[in-house]
C-alpha positions as a LaTeX table, in Angstrom:
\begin{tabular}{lrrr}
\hline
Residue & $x$ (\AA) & $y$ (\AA) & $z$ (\AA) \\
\hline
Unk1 & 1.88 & $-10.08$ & $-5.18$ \\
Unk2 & $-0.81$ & $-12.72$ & $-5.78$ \\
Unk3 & $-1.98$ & $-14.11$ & $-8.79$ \\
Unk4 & $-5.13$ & $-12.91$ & $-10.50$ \\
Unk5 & $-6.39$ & $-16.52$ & $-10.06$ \\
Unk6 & $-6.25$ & $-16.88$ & $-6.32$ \\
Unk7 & $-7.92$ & $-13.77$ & $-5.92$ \\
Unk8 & $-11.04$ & $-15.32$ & $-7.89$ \\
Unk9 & $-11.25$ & $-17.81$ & $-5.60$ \\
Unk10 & $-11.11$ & $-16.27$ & $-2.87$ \\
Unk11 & $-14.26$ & $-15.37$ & $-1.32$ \\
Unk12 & $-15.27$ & $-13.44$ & 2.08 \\
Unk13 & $-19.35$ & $-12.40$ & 3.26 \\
Unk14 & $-20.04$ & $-9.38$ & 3.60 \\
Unk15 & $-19.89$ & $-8.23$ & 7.39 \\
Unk16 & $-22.86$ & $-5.84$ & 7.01 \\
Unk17 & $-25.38$ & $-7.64$ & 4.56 \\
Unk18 & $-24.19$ & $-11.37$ & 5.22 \\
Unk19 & $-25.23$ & $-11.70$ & 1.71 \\
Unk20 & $-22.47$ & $-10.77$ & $-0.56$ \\
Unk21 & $-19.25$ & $-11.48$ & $-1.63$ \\
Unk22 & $-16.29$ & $-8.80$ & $-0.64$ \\
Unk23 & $-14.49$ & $-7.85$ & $-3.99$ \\
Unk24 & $-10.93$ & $-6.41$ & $-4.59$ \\
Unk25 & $-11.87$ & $-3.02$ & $-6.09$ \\
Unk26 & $-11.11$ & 1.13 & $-5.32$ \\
Unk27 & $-13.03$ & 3.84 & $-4.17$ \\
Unk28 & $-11.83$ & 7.15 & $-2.86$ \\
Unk29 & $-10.38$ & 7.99 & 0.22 \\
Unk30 & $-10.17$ & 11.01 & 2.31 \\
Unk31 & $-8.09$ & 11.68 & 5.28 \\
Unk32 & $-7.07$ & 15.26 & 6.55 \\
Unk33 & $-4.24$ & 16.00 & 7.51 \\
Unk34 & $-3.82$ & 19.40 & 10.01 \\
Unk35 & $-6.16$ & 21.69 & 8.34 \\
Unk36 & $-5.70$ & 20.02 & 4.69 \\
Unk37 & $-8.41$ & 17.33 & 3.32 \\
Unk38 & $-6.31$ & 14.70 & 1.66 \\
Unk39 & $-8.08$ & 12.92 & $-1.35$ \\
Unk40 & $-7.08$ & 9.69 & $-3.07$ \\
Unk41 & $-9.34$ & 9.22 & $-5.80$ \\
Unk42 & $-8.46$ & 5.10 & $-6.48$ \\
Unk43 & $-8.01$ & 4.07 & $-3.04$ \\
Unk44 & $-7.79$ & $-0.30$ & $-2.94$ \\
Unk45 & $-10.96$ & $-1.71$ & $-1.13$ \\
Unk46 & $-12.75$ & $-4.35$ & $-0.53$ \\
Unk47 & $-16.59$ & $-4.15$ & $-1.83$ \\
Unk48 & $-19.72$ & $-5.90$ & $-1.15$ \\
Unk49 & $-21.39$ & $-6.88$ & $-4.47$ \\
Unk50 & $-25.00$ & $-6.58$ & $-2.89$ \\
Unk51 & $-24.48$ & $-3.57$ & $-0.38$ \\
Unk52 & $-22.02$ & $-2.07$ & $-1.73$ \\
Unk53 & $-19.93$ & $-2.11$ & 1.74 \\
Unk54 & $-16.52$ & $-1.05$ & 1.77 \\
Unk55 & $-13.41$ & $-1.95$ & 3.53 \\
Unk56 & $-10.19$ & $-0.04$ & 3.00 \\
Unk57 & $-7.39$ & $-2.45$ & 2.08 \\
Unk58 & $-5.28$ & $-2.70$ & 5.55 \\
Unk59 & $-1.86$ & $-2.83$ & 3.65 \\
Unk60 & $-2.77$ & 0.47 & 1.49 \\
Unk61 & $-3.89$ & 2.03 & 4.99 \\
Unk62 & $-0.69$ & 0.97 & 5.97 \\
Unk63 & 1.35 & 2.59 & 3.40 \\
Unk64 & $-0.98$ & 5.76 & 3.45 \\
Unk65 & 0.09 & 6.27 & 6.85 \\
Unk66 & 3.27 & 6.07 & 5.95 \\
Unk67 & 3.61 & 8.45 & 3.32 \\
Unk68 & 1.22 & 11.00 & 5.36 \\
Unk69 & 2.88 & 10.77 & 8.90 \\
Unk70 & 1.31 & 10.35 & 12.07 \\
Unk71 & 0.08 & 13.58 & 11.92 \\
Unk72 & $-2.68$ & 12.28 & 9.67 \\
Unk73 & $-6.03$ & 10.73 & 11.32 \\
Unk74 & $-6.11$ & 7.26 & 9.74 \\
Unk75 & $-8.01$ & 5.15 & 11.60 \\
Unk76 & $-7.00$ & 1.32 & 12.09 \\
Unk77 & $-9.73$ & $-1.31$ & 11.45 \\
Unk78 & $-11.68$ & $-2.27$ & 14.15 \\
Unk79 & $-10.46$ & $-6.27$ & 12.91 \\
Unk80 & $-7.80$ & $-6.52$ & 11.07 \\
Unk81 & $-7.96$ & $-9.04$ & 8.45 \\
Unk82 & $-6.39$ & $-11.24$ & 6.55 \\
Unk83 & $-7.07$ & $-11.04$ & 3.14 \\
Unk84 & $-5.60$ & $-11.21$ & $-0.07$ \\
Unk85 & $-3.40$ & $-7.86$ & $-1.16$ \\
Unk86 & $-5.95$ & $-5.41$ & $-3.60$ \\
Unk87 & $-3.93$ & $-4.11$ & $-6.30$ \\
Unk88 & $-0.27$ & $-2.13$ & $-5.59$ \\
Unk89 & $-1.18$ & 1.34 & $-4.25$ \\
Unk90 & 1.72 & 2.68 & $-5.73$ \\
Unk91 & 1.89 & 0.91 & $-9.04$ \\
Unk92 & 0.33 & 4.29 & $-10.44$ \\
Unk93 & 3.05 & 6.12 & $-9.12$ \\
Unk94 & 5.83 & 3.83 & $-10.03$ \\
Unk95 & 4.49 & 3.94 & $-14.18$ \\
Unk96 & 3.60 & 7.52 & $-14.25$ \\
Unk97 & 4.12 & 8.41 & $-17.81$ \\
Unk98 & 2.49 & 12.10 & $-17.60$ \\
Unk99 & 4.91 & 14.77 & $-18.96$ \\
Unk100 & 7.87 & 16.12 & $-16.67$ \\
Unk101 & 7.28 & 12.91 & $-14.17$ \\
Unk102 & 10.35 & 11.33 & $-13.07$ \\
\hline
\end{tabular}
């Protein structure tokens, strides 16, 4: 995992607005999978600060389609690219301190 400071400095323009600056940030994400719609409510993304674009996080894709199967319709990115990792998808899941979690 990267350092909080290299992900400050980093910096990428916005594909859609050419304007802004792409931001490590969430938003939710739905996928269905067979007849079920599949919600993740604090999905990793990438976010224009003028537009408000978004870009799923590849790697989080990644391990969504992992944990859902291929039976899931994720779609890939048109462009892959390289960026810095957004926060740990699964850190939530890993520090769940609700009663009866394991």
């Amino acid at each position: 995992m990267t350092d909080e400071k290299d992900q400050d400095n980093w910096k990428e323009n916005c594909p859609e607005c050419q304007m802004g600056t792409l931001r490590s940030g969430s938003v939710p994400y739905y996928a269905k999978l067979e007849e079920t719609l599949v919600v993740v409510p604090d999905f990793p993304a990438w976010i224009c600060d003028i537009c408000r674009h978004c870009e799923y996080d590849e790697s989080a894709l990644d391990a969504l389609r992992i944990i859902l199967g291929p039976s899931a319709h994720i779609p890939a990115l048109p462009t892959p690219r390289k960026r810095l990792p957004a926060e740990d998808p699964f850190s939530g899941l890993r520090n769940d301190t609700r009663k009866g979690s394991k």
